[in-house]
ROMARVEX-223919 format. One line per 5 residues: for each residue x, y, z negated of C-alpha. Coordinates in steps of 0.1 Angstrom, whole numbers, plus 5000, padded with zeros to 4 digits. Layout:
! residues N
X,Y,Z ~ ... $
//
This chain:
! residues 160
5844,7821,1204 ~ 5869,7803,1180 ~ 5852,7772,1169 ~ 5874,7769,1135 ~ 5857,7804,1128 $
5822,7789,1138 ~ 5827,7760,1112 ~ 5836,7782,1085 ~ 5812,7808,1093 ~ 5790,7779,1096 $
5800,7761,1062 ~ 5797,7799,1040 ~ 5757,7799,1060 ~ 5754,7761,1039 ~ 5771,7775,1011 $
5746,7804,1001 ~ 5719,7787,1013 ~ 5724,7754,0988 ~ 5735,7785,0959 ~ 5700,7802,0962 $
5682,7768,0962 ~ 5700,7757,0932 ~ 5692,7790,0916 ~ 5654,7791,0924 ~ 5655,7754,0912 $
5666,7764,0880 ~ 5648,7795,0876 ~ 5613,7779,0885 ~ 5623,7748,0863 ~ 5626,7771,0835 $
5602,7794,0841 ~ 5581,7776,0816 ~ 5598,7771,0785 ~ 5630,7793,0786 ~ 5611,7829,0779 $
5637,7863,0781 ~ 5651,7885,0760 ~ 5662,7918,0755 ~ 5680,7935,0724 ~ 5661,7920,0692 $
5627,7908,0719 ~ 5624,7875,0727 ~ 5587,7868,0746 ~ 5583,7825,0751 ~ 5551,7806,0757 $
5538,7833,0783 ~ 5512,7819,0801 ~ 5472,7822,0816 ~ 5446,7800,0827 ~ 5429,7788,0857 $
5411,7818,0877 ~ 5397,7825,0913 ~ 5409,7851,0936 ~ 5394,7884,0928 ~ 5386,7877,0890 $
5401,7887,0862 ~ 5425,7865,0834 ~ 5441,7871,0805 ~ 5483,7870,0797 ~ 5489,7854,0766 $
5528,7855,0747 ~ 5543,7854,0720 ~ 5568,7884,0714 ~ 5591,7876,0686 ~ 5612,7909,0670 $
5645,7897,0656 ~ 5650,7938,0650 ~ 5650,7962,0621 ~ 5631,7986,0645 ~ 5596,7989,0659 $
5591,7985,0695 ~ 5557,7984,0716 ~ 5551,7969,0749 ~ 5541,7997,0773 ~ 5530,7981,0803 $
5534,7949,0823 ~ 5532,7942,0864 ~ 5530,7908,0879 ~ 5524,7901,0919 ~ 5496,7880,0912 $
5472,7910,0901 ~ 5462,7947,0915 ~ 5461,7960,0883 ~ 5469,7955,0844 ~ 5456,7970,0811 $
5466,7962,0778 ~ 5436,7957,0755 ~ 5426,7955,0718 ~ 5392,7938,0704 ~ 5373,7964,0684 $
5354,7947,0659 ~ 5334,7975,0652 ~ 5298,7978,0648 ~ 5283,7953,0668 ~ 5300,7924,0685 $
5334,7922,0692 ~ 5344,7942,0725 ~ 5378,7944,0742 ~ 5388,7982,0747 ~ 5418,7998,0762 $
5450,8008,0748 ~ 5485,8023,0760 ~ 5503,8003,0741 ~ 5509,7974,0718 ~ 5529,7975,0688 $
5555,7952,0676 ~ 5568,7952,0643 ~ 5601,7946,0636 ~ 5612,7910,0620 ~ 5577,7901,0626 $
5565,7877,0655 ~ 5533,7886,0672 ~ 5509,7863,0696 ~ 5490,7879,0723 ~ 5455,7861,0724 $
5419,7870,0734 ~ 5410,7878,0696 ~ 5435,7904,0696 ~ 5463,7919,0714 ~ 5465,7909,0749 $
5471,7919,0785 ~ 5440,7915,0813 ~ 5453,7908,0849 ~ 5429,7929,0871 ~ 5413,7918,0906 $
5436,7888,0910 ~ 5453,7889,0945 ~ 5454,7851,0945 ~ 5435,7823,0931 ~ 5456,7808,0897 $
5459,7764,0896 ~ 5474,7746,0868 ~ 5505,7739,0872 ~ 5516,7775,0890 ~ 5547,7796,0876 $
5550,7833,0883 ~ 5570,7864,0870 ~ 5561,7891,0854 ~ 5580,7925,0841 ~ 5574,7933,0808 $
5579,7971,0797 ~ 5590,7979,0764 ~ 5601,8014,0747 ~ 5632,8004,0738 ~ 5640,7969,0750 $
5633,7973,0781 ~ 5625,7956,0813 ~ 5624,7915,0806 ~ 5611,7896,0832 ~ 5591,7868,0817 $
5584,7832,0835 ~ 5542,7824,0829 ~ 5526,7794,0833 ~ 5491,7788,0849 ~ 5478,7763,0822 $
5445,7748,0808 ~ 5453,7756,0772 ~ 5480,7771,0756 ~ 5516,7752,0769 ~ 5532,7733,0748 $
//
C-alpha cells in the first residue's frame, strides 16, 4: 500500500471526524437558546422539567407566528418518550382537567406559550429518566410550516 495514500486517506478520516464534532458542539451549544424556524414559525424557549423513567412530563414552547395565515401544530415526536398527545385544560364543570386534542392552533401575528394551564404537549411513558441540565430534539409537525426540529432543555423552571 502507498503510504502517501495512507496519510491522506488518513488525514480526510481526521478531517470529518473534527467537522462532525464541531457541528455537534455547536448544535448542542445551541440547542438551548437558538429555537427553529420555518416559513412565518419560530418556536424558542422549548423546554421540560425533571422526570423519572417511565413517567410522564410536559413540553412547554413558545410558537411565535410572524404570518398573515393560521397554522396549528399537528403532532410532535421526541426519542425521549413512547408516545405524545397534545392536550387542552377544560375548565368546565368541575376542576380543571387536561383532555385530548388533534391539534393546536396558532393564530397568525400572534405568539402563543405552551404551558400546563393551557395548550401543551404531554411526553408519554418516558424511555429515559430527564436531569437538569439535558438537551434533546424534538420534531415538531405543523400543517403548513412543516417539520422544525426544535432543541429542549431539561430545566427546573422555565429557561431563561
Amino acid at each position: 500500500m502507498d503510504p502517501f495514500a495512507w496519510t491522506a486517506r488518513g488525514a480526510a478520516i481526521q478531517f470529518d471526524l473534527f467537522a462532525r464534532a464541531t457541528f455537534f458542539t455547536v448544535a448542542f451549544v445551541c440547542l438551548p437558546s437558538c429555537g427553529a424556524m420555518a416559513g412565518s414559525l419560530q418556536i424558542s424557549k422549548a423546554w421540560t422539567p425533571e422526570a423519572q423513567i417511565g413517567g410522564d412530563g410536559p413540553l412547554l414552547m413558545t410558537i411565535a407566528n410572524q404570518g398573515s395565515e393560521a397554522d396549528s401544530l399537528l403532532r410532535a415526536r421526541c426519542p425521549v418518550a413512547n408516545f405524545l398527545e397534545k392536550h387542552t385544560v377544560d375548565r368546565g364543570e368541575g376542576a380543571p382537567a387536561m383532555r385530548a386534542i388533534s391539534s393546536i392552533p396558532v393564530p397568525p401575528n400572534q405568539t402563543i406559550t405552551l404551558t400546563l394551564d393551557s395548550y401543551h404537549i404531554m411526553l408519554l411513558q418516558l424511555r429515559q429518566s430527564l436531569s437538569v441540565g439535558q438537551h434533546f430534539v424534538c420534531s415538531v409537525v405543523f400543517a403548513k410550516a412543516g417539520v422544525l426540529d426544535v432543541g429542549v432543555e431539561v430545566a427546573p423552571g422555565e429557561p431563561h
